[in-house]
N, C-alpha and C positions, 0 to 999 in steps of 0.2 A: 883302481879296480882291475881286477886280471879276466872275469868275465866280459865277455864281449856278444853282444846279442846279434842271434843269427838272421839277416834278412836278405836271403839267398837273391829276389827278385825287386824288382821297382815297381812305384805305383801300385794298382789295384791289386794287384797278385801279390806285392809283396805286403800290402795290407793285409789283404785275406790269410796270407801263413802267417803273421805277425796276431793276428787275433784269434788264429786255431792253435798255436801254443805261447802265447801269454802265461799263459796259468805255468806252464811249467819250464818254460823261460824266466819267469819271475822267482819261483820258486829255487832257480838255481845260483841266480845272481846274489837272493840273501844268503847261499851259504857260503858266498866270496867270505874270502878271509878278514879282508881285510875290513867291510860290511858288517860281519859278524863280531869281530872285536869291536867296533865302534858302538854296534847297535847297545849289546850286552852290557859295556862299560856305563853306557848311558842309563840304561834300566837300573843298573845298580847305584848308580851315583844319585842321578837325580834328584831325588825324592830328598836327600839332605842340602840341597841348594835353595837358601832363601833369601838370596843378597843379590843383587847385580852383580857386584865384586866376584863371589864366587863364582858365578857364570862366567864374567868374561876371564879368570884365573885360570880356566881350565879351558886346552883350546878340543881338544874331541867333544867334549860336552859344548861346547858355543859352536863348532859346527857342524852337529848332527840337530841343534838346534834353528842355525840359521837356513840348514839345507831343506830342513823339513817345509821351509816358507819359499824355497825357491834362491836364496838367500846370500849361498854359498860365496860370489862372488866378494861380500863384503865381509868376511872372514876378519881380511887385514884391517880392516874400517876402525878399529878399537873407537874413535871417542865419538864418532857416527854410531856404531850401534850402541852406546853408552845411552847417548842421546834418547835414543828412541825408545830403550826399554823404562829410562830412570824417571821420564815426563808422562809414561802408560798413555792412555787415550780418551779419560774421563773428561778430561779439560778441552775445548774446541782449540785451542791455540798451541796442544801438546805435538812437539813437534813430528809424531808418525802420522795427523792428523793433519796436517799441511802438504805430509808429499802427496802427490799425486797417485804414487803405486800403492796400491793397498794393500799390498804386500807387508806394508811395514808394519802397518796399524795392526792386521789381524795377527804378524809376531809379538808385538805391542802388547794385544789386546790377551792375545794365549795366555802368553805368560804374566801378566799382570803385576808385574813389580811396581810400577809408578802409579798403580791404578789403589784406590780406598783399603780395597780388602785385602791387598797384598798379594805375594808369590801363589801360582796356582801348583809350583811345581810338584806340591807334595799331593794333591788330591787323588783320590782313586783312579787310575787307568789314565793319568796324565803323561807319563811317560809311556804308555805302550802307543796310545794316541800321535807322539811325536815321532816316535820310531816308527810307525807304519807309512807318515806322509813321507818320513826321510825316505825311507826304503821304496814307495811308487813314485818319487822326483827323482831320484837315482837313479833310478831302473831309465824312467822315461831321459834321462841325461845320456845313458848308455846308450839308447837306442837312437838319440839324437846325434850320436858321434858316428855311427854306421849310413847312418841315414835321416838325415834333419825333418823331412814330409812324414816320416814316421811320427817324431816325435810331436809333432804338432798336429797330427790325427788324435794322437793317445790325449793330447793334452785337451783338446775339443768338448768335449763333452763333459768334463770333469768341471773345465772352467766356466763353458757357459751352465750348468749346473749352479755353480758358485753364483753366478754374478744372478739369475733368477731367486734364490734361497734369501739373498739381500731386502727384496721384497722392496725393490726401486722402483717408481712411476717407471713408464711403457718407457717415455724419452730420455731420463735420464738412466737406464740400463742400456740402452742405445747409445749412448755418448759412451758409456763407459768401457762399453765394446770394444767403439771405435778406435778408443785409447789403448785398449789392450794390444800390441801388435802381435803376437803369437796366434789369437782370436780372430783379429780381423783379416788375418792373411788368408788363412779358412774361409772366413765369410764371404769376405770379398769374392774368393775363388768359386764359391758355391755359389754366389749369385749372380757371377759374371761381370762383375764391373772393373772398370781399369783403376792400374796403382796410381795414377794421376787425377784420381777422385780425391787424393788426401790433397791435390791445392788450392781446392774448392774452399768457403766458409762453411764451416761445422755445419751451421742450421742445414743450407743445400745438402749436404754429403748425408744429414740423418735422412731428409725425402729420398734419396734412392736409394740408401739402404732399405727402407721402411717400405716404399715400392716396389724396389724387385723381391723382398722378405714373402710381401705377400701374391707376386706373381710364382715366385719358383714354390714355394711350400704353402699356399694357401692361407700364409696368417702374417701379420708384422711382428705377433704376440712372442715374444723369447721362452716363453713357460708353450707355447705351441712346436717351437723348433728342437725343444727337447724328446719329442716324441721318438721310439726306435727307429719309424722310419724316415722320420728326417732326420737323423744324426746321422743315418745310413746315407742318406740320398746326397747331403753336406760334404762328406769327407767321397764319397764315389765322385761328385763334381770333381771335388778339389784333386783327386788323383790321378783324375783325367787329366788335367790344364797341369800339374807335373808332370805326369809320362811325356804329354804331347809337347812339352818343353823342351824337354831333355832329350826327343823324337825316338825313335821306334826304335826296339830290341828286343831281342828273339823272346822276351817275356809278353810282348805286344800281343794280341790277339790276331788273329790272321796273317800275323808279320811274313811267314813264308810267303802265303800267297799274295801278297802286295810284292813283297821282294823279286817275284817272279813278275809282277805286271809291271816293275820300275825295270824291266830289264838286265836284274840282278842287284839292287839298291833299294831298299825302302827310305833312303835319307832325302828324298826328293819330295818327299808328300808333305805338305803345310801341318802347322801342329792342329790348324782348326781341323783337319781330315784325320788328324789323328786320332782327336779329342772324339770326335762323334765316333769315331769308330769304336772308341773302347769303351764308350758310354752307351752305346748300339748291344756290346757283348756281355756290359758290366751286371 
């Protein structure tokens, strides 16, 4: 991709530019070249693919398909993703239905080759459907190579979205969370707990999730954290405890005037003095 997405600042401020032009930062990434030929190519082939074979015979069409699920990386996988599409996921024992990422299952399950009713590739608006997830995993990949805390704001709400639409008991959306590491890194950071909670036993590690869930955002419920302003209050956490990581820079809020009371240094302040600070301004 020769597009490169612009995020001039870090943390909070570079979220905030990052969501005031989105719209037309994205808009300009699809008319990457090379974005464009793959997407198009896709629209027009698709719809004549009714075979696993032909999928995986054709590699722009196998990965504007695997990218659309996140996928990308197993490109070169050929008899892994054979697997996964040829057994579909009707069967409990069909192998996208064994891995743990669910990833696989919902490419599995899209496209539906190993499934009763066969290829979905030809139905109406199945190919624009793919092209548009390819094209906001992309995008959010792009933004992820400038700046990784980006990309995993962007992915925030999209995914705990997903995982609520599932329509999982309270505990088992909670496991599934925790599984997710792009999700839980957010979470985690939104709700203040340390990365040394994953060497805890699951069961323990669901209670403080589940209790601080509903100390910092008033519910444990996931269909409750979806609301605007806990998605907002979520990723404002989370950008605190990065900035104040990566400690203070002239994007900091006050940073002069700290610079001036560190005797010419803001690198001397603790990230926790950081963190309230930009959460004080945020």
């Amino acid at each position: 991709m020769s597009y490169t997405p612009v995020i001039p600042l870090t943390g909070m401020a570079g979220w905030q530019f990052l969501q005031r032009t989105a719209d037309t930062q994205k808009a300009t990434f699809n008319q990457d070249v090379q974005v464009r030929r793959e997407t198009e190519y896709f629209l027009e082939k698709i719809g004549e693919v009714t075979s696993v074979d032909q999928l995986m015979g054709d590699r722009t069409l196998l990965k504007v398909a695997l990218g659309a699920f996140g996928l990308e990386d197993d490109l070169s996988k050929g008899a892994w993703v054979r697997k996964i599409l040829e057994e579909g996921t009707e069967a409990s024992d069909a192998f996208a239905m064994r891995l743990t990422d669910r990833r696989y299952r919902d490419f599995s399950g899209t496209f539906g080759f190993g499934n009763i009713l066969g290829a979905r590739t030809g139905d109406e608006g199945f190919g624009d459907l793919i092209v548009q997830k390819y094209k906001d995993h992309m995008f959010e990949v792009a933004v992820g190579e400038v700046d990784n805390s980006m990309r995993l704001a962007l992915n925030y709400a999209n995914s705990l979205q997903s995982l609520v639409d599932r329509g999982l008991g309270e505990n088992a959306a909670w496991y599934t969370l925790m599984g997710d590491q792009p999700l839980r890194t957010v979470m985690e950071a939104a709700l203040g707990l340390p990365d040394k909670l994953s060497a805890l036993d699951v069961d323990k590690q669901l209670v403080f999730f589940k209790d601080k869930a509903a100390s910092v955002f008033g519910s444990s419920a996931l269909g409750d954290l979806l609301s605007e302003d806990n998605v907002e209050k979520a990723i404002r956490i989370y950008m605190a405890k990065v900035q104040a990581e990566a400690g203070p820079s002239a994007s900091t809020p006050g940073y002069a005037a700290l610079s001036l009371l560190q005797g010419g240094t803001a690198s001397a302040l603790s990230s926790a003095g950081i963190a309230n600070l930009l959460l004080s301004r945020a």
